[in-house]
C-alpha positions as CSV (number, residue, x, y, z in Angstrom):
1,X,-111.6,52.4,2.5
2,X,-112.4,48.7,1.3
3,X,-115.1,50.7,-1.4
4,X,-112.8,53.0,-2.4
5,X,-109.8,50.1,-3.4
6,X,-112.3,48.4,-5.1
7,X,-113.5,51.0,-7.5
8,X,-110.0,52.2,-8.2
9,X,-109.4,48.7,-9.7
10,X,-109.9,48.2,-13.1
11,X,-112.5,45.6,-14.2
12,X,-109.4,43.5,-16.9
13,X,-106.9,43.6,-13.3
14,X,-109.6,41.6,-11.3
15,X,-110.7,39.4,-13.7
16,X,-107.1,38.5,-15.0
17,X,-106.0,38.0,-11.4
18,X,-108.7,35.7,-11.2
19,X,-108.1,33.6,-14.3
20,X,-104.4,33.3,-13.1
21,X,-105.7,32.0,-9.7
22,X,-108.2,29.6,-10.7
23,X,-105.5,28.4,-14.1
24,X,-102.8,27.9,-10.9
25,X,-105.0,26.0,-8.7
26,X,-105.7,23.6,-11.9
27,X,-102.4,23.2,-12.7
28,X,-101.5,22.2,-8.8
29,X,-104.4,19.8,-8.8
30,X,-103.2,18.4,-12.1
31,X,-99.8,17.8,-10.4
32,X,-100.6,16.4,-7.1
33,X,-103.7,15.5,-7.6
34,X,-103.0,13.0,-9.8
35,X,-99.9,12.2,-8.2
36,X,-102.1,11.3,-4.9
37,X,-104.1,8.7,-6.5
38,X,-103.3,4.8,-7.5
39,X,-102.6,3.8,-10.7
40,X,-105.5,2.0,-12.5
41,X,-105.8,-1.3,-12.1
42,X,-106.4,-3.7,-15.0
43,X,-105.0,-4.1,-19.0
44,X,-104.7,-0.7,-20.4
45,X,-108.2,0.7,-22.2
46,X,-107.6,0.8,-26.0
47,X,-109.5,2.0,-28.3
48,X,-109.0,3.1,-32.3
49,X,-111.5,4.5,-34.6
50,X,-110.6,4.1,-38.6
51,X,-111.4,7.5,-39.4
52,X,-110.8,7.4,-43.3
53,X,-110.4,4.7,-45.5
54,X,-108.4,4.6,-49.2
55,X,-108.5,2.0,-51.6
56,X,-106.3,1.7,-54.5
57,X,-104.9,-1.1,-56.5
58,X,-102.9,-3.6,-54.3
59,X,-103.3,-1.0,-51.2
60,X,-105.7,-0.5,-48.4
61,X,-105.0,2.7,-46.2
62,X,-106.4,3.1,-42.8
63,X,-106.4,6.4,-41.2
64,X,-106.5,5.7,-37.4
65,X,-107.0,7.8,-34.3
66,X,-106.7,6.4,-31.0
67,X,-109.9,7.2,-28.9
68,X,-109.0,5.6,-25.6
69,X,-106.9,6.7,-23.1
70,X,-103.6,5.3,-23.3
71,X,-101.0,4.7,-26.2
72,X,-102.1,2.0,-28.5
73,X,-99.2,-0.5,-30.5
74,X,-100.4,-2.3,-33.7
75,X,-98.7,-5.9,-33.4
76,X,-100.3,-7.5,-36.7
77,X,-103.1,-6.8,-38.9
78,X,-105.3,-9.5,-40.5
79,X,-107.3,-9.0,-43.4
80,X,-110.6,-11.9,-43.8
81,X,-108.7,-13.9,-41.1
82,X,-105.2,-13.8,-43.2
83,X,-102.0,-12.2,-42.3
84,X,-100.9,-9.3,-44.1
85,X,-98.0,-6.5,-43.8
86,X,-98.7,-3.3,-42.9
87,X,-96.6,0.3,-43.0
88,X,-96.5,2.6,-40.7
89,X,-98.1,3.0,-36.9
90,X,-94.1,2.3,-35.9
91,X,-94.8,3.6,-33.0
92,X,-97.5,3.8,-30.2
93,X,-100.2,5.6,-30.7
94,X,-101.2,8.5,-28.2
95,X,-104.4,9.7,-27.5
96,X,-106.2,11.4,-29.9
97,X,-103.5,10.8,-32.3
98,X,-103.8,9.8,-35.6
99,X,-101.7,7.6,-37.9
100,X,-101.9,6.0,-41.6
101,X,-101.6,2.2,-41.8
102,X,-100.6,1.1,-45.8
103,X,-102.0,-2.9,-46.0
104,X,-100.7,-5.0,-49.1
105,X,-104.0,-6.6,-49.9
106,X,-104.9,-7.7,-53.6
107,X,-108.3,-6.7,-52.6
108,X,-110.9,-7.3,-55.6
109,X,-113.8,-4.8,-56.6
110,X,-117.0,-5.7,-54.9
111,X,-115.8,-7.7,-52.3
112,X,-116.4,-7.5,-48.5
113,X,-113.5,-6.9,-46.6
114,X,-112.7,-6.8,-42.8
115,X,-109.6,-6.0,-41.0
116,X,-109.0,-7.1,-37.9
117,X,-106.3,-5.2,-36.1
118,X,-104.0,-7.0,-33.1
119,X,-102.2,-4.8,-30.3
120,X,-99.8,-5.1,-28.2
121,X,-101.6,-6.2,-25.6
122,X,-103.7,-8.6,-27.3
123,X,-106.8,-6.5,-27.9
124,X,-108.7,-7.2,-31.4
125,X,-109.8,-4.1,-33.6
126,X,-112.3,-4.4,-36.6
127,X,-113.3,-2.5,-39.1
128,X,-115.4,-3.7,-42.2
129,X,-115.2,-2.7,-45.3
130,X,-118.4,-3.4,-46.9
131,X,-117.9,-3.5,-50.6
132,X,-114.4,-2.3,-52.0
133,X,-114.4,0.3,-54.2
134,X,-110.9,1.9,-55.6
135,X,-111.0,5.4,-54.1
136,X,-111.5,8.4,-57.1
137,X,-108.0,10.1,-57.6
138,X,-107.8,13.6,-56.9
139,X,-107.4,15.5,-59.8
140,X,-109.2,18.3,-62.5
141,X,-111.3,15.4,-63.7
142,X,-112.6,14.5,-59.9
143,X,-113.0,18.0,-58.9
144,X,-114.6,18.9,-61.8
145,X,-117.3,15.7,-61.6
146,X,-117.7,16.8,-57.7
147,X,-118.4,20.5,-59.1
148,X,-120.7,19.0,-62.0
149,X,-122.8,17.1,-59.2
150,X,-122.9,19.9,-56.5
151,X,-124.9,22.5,-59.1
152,X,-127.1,19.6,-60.6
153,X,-128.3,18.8,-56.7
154,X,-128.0,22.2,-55.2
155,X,-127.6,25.2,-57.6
156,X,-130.1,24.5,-60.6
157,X,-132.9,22.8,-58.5
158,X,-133.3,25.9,-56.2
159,X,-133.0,28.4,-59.0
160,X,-136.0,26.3,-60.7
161,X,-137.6,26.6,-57.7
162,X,-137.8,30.3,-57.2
163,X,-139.5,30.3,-61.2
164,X,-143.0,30.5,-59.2
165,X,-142.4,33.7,-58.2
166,X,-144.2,35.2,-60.9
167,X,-147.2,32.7,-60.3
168,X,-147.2,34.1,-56.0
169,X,-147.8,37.3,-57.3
170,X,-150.7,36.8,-58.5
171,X,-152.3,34.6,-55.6
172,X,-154.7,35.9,-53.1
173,X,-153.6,36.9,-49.6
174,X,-154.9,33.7,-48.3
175,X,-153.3,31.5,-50.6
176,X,-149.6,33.0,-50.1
177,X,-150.4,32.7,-46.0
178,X,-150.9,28.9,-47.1
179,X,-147.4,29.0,-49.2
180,X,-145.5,30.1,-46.0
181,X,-147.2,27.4,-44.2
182,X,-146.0,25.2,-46.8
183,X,-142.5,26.8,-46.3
184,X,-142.5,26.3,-42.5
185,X,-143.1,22.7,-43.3
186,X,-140.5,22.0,-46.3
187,X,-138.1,23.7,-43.4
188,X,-139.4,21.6,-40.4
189,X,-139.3,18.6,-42.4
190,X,-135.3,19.8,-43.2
191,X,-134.1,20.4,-40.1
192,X,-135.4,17.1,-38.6
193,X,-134.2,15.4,-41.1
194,X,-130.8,16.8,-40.7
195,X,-130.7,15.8,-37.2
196,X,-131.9,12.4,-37.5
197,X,-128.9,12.0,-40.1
198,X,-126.2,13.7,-38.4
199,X,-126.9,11.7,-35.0
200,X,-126.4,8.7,-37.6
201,X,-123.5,9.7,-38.4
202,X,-121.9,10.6,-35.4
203,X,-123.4,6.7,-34.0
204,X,-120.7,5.6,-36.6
205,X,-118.0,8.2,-36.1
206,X,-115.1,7.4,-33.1
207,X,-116.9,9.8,-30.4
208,X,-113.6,11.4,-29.6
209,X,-115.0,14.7,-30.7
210,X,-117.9,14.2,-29.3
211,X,-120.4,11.7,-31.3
212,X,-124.1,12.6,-31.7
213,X,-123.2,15.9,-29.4
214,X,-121.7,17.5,-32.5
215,X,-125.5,17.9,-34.1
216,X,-126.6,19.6,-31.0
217,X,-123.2,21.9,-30.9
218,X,-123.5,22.9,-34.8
219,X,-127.5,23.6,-34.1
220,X,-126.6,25.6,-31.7
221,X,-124.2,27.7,-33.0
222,X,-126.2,28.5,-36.3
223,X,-129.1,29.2,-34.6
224,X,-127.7,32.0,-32.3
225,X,-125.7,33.1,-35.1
226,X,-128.7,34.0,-37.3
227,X,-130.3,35.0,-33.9
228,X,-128.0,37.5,-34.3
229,X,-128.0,38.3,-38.1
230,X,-131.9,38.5,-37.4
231,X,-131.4,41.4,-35.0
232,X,-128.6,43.0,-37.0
233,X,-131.1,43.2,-39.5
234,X,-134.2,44.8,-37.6
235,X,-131.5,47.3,-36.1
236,X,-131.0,48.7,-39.5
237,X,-134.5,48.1,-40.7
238,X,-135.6,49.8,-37.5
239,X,-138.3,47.2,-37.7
240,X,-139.8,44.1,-38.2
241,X,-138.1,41.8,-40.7
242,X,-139.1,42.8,-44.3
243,X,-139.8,40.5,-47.3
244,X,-135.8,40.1,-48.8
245,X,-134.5,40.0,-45.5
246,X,-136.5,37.2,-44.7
247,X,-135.8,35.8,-47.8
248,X,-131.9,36.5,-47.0
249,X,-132.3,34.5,-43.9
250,X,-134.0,31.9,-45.9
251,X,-131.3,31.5,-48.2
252,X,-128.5,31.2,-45.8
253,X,-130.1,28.8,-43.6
254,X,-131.3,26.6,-46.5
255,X,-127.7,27.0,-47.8
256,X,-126.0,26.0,-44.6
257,X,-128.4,23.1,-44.9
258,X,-127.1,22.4,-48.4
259,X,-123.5,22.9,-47.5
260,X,-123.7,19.4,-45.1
261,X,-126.5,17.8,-47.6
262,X,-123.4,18.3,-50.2
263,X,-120.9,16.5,-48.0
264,X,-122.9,13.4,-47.1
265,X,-123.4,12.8,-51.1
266,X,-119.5,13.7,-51.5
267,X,-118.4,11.0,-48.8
268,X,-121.3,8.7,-49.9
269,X,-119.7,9.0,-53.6
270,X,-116.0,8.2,-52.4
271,X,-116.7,4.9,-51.0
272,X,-118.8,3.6,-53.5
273,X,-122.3,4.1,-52.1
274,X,-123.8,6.4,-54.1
275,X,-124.4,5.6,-57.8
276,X,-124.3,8.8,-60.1
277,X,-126.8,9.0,-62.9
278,X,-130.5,10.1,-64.1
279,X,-132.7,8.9,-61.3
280,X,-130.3,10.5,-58.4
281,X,-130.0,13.8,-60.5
282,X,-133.8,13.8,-60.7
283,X,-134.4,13.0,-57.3
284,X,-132.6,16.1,-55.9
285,X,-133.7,18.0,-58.8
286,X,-137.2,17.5,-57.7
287,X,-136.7,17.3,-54.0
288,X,-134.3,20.5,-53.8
289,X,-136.9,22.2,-56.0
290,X,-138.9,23.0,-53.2
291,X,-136.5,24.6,-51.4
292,X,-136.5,27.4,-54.2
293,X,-140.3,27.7,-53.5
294,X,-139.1,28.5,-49.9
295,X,-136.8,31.0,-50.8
296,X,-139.2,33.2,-53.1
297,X,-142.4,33.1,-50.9
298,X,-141.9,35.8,-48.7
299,X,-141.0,38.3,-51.8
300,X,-144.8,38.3,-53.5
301,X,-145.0,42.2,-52.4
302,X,-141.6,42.8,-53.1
303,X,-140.0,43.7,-56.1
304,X,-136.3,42.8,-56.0
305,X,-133.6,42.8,-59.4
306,X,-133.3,39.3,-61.3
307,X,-129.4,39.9,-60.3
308,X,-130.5,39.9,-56.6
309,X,-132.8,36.6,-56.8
310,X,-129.8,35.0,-58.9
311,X,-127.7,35.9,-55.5
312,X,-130.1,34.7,-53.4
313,X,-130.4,31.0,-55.2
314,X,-126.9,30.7,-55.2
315,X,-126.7,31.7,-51.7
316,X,-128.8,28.5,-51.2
317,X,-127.6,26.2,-53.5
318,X,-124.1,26.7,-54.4
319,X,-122.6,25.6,-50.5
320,X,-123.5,22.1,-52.3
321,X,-120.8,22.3,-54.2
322,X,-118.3,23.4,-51.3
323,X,-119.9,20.4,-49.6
324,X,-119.2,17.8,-52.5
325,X,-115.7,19.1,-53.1
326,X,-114.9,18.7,-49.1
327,X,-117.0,15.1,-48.6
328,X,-115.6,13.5,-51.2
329,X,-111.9,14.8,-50.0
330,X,-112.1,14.9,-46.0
331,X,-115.0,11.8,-45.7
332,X,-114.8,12.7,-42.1
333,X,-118.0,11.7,-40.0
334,X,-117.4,14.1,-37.5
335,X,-117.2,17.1,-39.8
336,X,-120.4,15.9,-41.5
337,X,-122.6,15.3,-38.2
338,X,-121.6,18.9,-37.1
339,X,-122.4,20.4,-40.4
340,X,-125.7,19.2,-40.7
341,X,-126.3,19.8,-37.0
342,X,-125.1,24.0,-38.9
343,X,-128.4,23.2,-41.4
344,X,-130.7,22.0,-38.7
345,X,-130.1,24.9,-36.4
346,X,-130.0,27.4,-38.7
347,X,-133.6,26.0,-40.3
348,X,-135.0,26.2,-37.3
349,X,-134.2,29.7,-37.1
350,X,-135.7,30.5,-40.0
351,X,-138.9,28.8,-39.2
352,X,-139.2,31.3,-36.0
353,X,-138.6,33.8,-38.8
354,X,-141.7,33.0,-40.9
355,X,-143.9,31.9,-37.7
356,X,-145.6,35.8,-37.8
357,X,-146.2,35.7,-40.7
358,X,-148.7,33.4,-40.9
359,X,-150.9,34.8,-38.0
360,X,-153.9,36.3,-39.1
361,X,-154.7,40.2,-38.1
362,X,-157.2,41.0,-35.9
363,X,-158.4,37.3,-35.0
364,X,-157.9,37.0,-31.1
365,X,-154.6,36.0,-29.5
366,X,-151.8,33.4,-29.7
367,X,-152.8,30.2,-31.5
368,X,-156.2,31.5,-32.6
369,X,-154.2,33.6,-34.9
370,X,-151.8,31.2,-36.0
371,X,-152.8,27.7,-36.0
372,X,-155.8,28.1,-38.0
373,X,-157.1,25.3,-40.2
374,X,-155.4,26.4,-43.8
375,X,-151.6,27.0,-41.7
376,X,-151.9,23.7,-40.0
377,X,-152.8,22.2,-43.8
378,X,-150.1,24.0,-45.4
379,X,-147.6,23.0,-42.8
380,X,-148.5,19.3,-42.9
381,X,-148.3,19.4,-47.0
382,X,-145.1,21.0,-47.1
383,X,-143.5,18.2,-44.6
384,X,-145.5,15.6,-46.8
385,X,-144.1,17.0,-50.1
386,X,-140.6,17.1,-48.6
387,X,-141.4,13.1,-47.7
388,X,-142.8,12.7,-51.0
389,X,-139.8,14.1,-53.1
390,X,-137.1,12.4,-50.7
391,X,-138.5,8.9,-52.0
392,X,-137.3,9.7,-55.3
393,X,-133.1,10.6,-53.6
394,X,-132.0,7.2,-54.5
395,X,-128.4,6.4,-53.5
């Protein structure tokens, strides 16, 4: 009788009886749990992040989100140890909360600055402001500049990049086994390189969404999401992945790499620490170059249109301008660390991608027929080019 009841249930009954039970019992232990226990002891915990900061002539804006666990108050705000008026924050605070503070400061260009913010309660916030630099406007002319540096770093280097194509086709089977080896080391080098700079990040971000955790979340995410597009791929393949579907996958994940390399440079270039001109345009140039040269080395036996490489170098550059555009707007920490955790998971991806390709046929098992002496050469000179060309990124 108890079988029969059972299978005459329908599978969405039992499990939305059971949600309902289990969200019930959280909302009574919410209630009387808390209810049960004593009220902390001790000053309340306060805590505020400056999330954002806006400098224009006379004015320093704080964005400020309470991190902590109970309502903050801003009493008075001091600016290099002197008392200044502030707008807004009228009232407390609540967690994770955010408010814009307006500061009268006749702040000069240049100049270190650091705000000290007073609560209620006595507690002292800082935040520095190394050099002040008047915030660019927002406007055709700023977008347009954003735009302008976007396709000099990401569009036009990878484009020049994929130029060697002609040059691959002619190489020896040996010799293009080396290039993908170079490839899996431009990538490596990318995606711990990503990491190591989004966990930066995040160290200087307010941890309310999750600090250095964000890099793992965004790896994550990309990596089974192109997990997937890899398998969507063999399904209608019906096999292993070809030559411009690698080269897809190479593309996007090189592009999602892009997308947070573009908001670093955009949120570098709002507050002044990233100086525009010849050395920093050649720098990417010459360092992004290579990511072209990753892009084009699994199509030597294929013969794709010169519309369908175009899409493929945009595919990888152009998210550098979406990510310019957004840094330079939004200069949020969080949203960078988790975008180049995107790039770093998504590389890695890729780099399981080209891993087959560099085996060699009929040459025993496992590493004998992968980590051969030219592979491990070409890995270790496409990291050391990547290192090599990164010198020259000067900010």
């Amino acid at each position: 009788m108890f079988r029969r009841t059972a299978a005459a249930t329908p599978s969405w009954a039992l499990v939305t009886a059971t949600l309902a039970i289990i969200g019930a019992a959280l909302a009574l232990l919410g209630v009387f749990g808390g209810a049960s226990l004593p009220e902390r002891a001790g000053p309340p915990a306060e805590d505020v992040a400056v999330e954002r900061t806006v400098l224009t002539p006379g004015v320093i804006e704080l964005t400020l989100r309470n991190t902590g666990p109970d309502p903050v108050r801003l009493a008075q705000v001091f600016v290099n140890d002197s008392y200044v008026a502030f707008d807004g924050a009228d009232a407390p605070i609540g967690r994770l909360a955010s408010e814009t503070v307006r500061l009268d400061v006749p702040w000069q260009p240049g100049q270190p600055y650091l705000v000290s913010m007073l609560t209620s309660t006595g507690a002292v916030i800082e935040h520095e402001v190394p050099v002040a630099v008047a915030t660019p406007p927002p406007g055709a002319g700023f977008v347009g500049l954003m735009v302008l540096l976007g396709v000099y770093v990401g569009v036009i280097p990878v484009l020049l990049g994929m130029l060697v194509l002609p040059a691959l086709r002619r190489a020896s089977g040996t010799t293009v086994r080396v290039l993908l080896a170079v490839t899996v080391g431009l990538l490596a080098f990318l995606a711990i390189d990503a990491v190591v700079e989004g966990i930066e990040l995040a160290g200087g971000s307010s941890g309310a969404f999750g600090g250095a955790s964000l890099v793992l979340l965004g790896a994550g995410a990309a990596f089974l999401a192109l997990t997937g597009v890899d398998r969507f791929l063999r399904a209608r393949d019906d096999g292993p992945a070809t030559g411009a579907a690698l080269a897809l996958m190479i593309a996007i994940g090189i592009g999602l790499h892009n997308l947070g390399e573009g908001l670093a440079i955009g949120a570098a270039y709002a507050v002044g620490e990233l100086a525009l001109g010849t050395a920093l345009v050649v720098g990417f140039a010459v360092h992004n170059t290579t990511e072209g040269l990753a892009v084009v080395a699994p199509l030597v036996d294929a013969r794709p249109s010169l519309w369908r490489l175009v899409g493929l170098g945009l595919l990888a550059g152009a998210p550098a301008v979406l990510g310019t555009l957004v840094g330079a707007t939004a200069d949020n920490a969080e949203l960078s660390a988790l975008l180049l955790g995107v790039g770093a998971g998504a590389v890695a991806q890729v780099v399981l991608q080209i891993l087959p390709a560099l085996r060699i046929p009929g040459r025993g098992d496992g590493a004998a027929r992968l980590l051969d002496a030219p592979a491990i050469a070409g890995v270790l000179t496409g990291m050391a080019l990547m290192y090599a060309t990164g010198l020259l990124v000067t900010g």
